[in-house]
C-alpha positions in Angstrom: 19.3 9.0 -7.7 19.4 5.2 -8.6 19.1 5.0 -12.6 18.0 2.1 -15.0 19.2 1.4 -18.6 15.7 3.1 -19.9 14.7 0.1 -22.1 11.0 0.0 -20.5 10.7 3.0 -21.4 11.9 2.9 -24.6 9.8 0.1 -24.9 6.6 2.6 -24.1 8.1 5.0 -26.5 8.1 2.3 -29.5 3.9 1.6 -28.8 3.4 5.1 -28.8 4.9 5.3 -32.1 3.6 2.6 -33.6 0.2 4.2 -32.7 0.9 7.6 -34.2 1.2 9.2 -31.0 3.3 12.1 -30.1 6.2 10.9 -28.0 7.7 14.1 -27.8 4.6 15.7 -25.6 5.0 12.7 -24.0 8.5 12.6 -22.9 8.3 16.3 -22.1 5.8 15.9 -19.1 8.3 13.6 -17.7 11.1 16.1 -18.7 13.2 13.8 -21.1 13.9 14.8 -24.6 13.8 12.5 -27.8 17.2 12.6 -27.9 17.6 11.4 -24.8 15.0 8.7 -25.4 16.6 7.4 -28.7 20.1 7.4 -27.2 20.5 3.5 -26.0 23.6 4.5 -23.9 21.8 6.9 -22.4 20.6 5.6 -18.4 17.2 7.0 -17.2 16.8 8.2 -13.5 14.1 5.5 -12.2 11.3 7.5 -10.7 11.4 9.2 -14.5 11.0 6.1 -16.1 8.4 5.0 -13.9 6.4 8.6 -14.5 7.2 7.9 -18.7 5.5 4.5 -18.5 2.1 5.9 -16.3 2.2 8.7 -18.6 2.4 6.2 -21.9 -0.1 4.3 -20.1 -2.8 7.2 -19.9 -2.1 8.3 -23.9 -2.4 4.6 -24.7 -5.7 4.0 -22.9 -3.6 0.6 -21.2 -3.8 0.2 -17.3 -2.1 -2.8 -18.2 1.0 -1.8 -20.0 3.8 -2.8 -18.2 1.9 -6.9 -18.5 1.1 -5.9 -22.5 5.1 -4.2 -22.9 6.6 -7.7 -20.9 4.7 -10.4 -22.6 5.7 -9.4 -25.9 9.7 -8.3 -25.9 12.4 -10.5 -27.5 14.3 -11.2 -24.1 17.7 -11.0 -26.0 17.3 -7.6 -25.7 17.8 -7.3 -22.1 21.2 -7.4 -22.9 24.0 -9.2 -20.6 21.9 -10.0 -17.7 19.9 -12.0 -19.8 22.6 -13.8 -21.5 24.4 -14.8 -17.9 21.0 -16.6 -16.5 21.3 -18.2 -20.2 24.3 -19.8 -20.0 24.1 -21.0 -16.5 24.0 -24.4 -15.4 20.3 -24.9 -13.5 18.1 -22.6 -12.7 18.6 -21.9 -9.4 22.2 -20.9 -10.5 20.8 -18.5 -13.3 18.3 -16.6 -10.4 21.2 -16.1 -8.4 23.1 -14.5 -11.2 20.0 -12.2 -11.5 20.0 -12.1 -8.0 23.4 -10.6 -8.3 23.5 -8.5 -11.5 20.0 -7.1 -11.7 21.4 -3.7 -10.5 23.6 -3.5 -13.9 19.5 -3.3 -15.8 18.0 -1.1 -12.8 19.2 0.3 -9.9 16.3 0.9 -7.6 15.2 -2.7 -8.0 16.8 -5.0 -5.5 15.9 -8.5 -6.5 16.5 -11.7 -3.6 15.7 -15.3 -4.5 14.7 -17.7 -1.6 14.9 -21.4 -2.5 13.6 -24.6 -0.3 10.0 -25.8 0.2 9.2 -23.2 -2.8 11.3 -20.8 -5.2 10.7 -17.1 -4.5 11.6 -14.2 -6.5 11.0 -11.0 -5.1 11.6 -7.6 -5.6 12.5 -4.4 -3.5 12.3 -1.0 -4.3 15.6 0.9 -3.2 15.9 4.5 -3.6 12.2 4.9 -5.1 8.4 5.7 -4.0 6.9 2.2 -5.0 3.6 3.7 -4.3 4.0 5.7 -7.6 4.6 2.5 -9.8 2.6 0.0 -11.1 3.7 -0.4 -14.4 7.4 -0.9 -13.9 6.9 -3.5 -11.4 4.5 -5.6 -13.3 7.0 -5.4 -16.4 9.3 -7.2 -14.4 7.1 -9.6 -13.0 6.1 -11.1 -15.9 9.7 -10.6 -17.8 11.2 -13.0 -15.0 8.4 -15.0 -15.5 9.2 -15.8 -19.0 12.8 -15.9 -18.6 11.9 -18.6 -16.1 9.8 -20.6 -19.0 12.0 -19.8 -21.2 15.8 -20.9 -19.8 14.1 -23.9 -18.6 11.9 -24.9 -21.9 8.8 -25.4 -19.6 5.7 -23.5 -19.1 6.2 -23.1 -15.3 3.1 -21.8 -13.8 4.0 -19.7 -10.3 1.9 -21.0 -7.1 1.4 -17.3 -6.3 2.6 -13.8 -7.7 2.2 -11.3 -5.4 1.5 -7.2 -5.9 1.8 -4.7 -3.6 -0.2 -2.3 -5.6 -3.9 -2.5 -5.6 -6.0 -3.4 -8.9 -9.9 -4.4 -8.5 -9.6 -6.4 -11.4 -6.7 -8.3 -13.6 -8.3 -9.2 -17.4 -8.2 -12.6 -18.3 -5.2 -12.3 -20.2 -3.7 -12.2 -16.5 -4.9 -15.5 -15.6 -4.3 -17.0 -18.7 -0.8 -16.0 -18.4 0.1 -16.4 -15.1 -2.9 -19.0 -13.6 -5.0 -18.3 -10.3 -2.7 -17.6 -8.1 -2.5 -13.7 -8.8 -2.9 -11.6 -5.8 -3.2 -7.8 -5.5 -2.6 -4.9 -2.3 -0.7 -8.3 -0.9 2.0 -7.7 1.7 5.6 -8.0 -1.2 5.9 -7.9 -4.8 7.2 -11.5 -5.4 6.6 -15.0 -7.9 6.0 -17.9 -5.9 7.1 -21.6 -7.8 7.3 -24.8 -6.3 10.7 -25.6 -4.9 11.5 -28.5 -7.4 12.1 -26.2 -10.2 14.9 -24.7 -9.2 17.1 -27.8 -9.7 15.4 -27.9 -13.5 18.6 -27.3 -16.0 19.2 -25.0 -18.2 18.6 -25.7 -22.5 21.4 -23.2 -23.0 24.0 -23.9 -20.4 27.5 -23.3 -21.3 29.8 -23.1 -18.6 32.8 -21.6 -20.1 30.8 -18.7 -21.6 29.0 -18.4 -18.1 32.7 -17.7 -16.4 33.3 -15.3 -19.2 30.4 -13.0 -18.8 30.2 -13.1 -15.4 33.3 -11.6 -15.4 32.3 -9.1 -17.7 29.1 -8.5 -15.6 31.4 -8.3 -12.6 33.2 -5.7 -14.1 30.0 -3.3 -15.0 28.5 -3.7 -11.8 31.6 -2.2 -10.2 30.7 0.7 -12.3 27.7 1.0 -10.2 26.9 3.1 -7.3 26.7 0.5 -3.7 22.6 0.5 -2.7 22.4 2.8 0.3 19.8 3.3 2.6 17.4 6.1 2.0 15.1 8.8 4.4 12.8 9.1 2.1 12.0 5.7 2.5 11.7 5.8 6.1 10.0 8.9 5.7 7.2 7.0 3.4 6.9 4.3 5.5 5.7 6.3 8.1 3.3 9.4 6.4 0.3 6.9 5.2 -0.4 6.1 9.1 0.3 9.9 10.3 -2.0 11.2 7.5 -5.5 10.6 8.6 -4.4 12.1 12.1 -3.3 15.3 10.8 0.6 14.4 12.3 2.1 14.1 9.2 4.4 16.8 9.7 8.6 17.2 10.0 8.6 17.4 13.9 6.2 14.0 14.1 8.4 11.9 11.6 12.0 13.5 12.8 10.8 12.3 16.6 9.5 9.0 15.0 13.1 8.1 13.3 14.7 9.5 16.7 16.4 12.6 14.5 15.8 16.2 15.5 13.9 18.3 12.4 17.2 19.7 11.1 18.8 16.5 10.7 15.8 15.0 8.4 15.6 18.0 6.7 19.5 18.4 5.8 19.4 14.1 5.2 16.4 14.6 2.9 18.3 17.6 0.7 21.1 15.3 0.3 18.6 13.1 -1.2 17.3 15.9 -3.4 13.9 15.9 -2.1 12.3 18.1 0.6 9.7 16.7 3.2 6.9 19.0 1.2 7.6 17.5 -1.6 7.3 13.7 -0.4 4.2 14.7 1.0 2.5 16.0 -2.4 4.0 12.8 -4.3 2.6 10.6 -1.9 -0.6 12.0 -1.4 -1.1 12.1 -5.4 0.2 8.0 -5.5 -2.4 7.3 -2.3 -4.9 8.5 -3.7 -5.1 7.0 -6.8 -4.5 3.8 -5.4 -7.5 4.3 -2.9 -9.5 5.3 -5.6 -9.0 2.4 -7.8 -11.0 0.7 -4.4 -14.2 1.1 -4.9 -15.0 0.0 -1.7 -13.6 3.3 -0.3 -15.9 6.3 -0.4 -14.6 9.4 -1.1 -14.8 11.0 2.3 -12.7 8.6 3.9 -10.0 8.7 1.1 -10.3 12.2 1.7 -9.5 11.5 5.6 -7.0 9.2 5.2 -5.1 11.7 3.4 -5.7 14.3 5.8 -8.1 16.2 4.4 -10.8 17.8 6.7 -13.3 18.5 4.1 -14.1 16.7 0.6 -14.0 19.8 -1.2 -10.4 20.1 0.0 -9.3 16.8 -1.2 -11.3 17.4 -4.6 -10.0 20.9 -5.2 -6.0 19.5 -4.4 -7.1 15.9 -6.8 -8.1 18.4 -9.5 -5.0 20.4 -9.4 -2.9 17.2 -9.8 -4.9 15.7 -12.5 -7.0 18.1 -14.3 -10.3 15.8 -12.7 -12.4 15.2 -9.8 -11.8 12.6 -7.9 -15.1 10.9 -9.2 -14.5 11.2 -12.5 -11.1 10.0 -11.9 -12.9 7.2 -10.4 -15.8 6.6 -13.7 -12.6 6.6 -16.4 -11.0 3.1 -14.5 
């Protein structure tokens, strides 16, 4: 299970706090203690971070909280990653360091840089559902954003940032922040910035202390598991088109990835996770997404899903969120 430093989280934690809330019932849903929490050296599993900052999220009344939790940090925090893009020379050479060393902060986030005609960050999931994220996602959006600004003493605007995730709306503080080029449900989850900028140098550069903590962050990413492929992955890629036909079963997918039934079953347990399980998560992620559409009426959520019957999907919606589907809906 890839694992992240837990500072979003703790982030979360620290709002909740500050607004009298009661991060221990919090933290319990997503089965994490205080302890836990509070302990800095303590690394966070990465789906369970994600499922703290939803569930801060819904006690906050913030759909936006990973934007609100990343606009206002002290960067410093981040710790050695942020102190390696720092010190490098241009910014081009401080991307590649995150490039690099982002798996030290979080690994189930692969980040790739692409310079030329533009400079593009994006950002993979490895390991994890990214249908169940939003938050986590968005707060690292934005953080890289203002690292960008920041390293570089310029207000750098990006040409596009893309989402994978659906929103019907961004608040203006979006678009203040970020300018028009924010798109949602796109195709990657990625900041677009014209190429130019990645020759721009950096206000802190310091060589010699660059060498130094590069070989420092050398040394903890060795500590690190390698990124490895994963069949739950392949497995999600595949249930949202077998859904709506009824096909999404363990025979359909095992003959899809050329694997008999046995062999996706016993790759899946070595994953910790059984096909029935991946089915429930998704479905839960999917349709909350598709609600969030307005466009969508409930009976074809319902059918892309694979329910038969509304009442079905309504009954199932309820027992995952204590609501129906349309009042799910009518609290966005």
């Amino acid at each position: 299970m890839p694992s992240a430093t837990g500072g979003i989280a703790r982030l979360a934690c620290a709002n909740l706090r500050k607004r009298g809330k009661d991060v221990k019932a919090v933290l319990s849903k997503a089965g994490l203690s205080v302890e836990q929490l509070d302990d800095p050296a303590c690394r966070l599993h990465v789906q369970t971070q994600i499922r703290v900052l939803e569930l801060a999220a819904e006690e906050l009344h913030d759909d936006f909280l990973g934007f609100h939790l990343a606009s206002s940090f002290d960067l410093r925090t981040i710790g050695l990653l942020y102190y390696v893009m720092a010190s490098s020379e241009r910014l081009a050479d401080a991307l590649g360091n995150a490039e690099r060393y982002c798996r030290i902060m979080n690994e189930g986030v692969c980040l790739h840089v692409r310079l030329g005609r533009a400079t593009v960050i994006a950002l993979d999931y490895i390991h994890v559902n990214r249908r169940s994220d939003r938050h986590q996602i968005e707060f690292w959006l934005i953080t890289l954003v203002r690292i960008c600004r920041k390293l570089t003493n310029s207000r750098l605007v990006p040409q596009q940032l893309k989402l994978r995730h659906f929103r019907d709306r961004a608040p203006a503080e979006y678009k203040s922040f970020l300018g028009s080029g924010l798109q949602f449900d796109a195709g990657a989850d990625e900041i677009v910035f014209a190429g130019r900028i990645a020759s721009l140098p950096i206000v802190g550069a310091d060589p010699h202390l660059n060498t130094l903590l590069r070989q420092y962050a050398d040394e903890a990413l060795a500590y690190r598991a390698p990124a490895i492929s994963s069949v739950r992955l392949d497995v999600e890629r595949l249930l949202p088109q077998l859904l709506p036909h009824g096909k999404a079963n363990t025979s359909e997918v095992a003959r899809r990835l050329g694997v008999s039934s046995r062999t996706l079953s016993r790759s899946l347990l070595a994953e910790n996770v059984t096909f029935k399980d991946i089915v429930g998560e998704l479905r839960v992620a999917l349709a909350k997404r598709y609600l969030r559409d307005r466009e969508l009426p409930i009976s074809k959520i319902a059918w892309l899903l694979g329910y038969r019957e509304i009442s079905s999907f309504t009954h199932a919606f309820r027992r995952w969120t204590k609501m129906t589907p349309r009042e799910f809906r009518s609290a966005l």
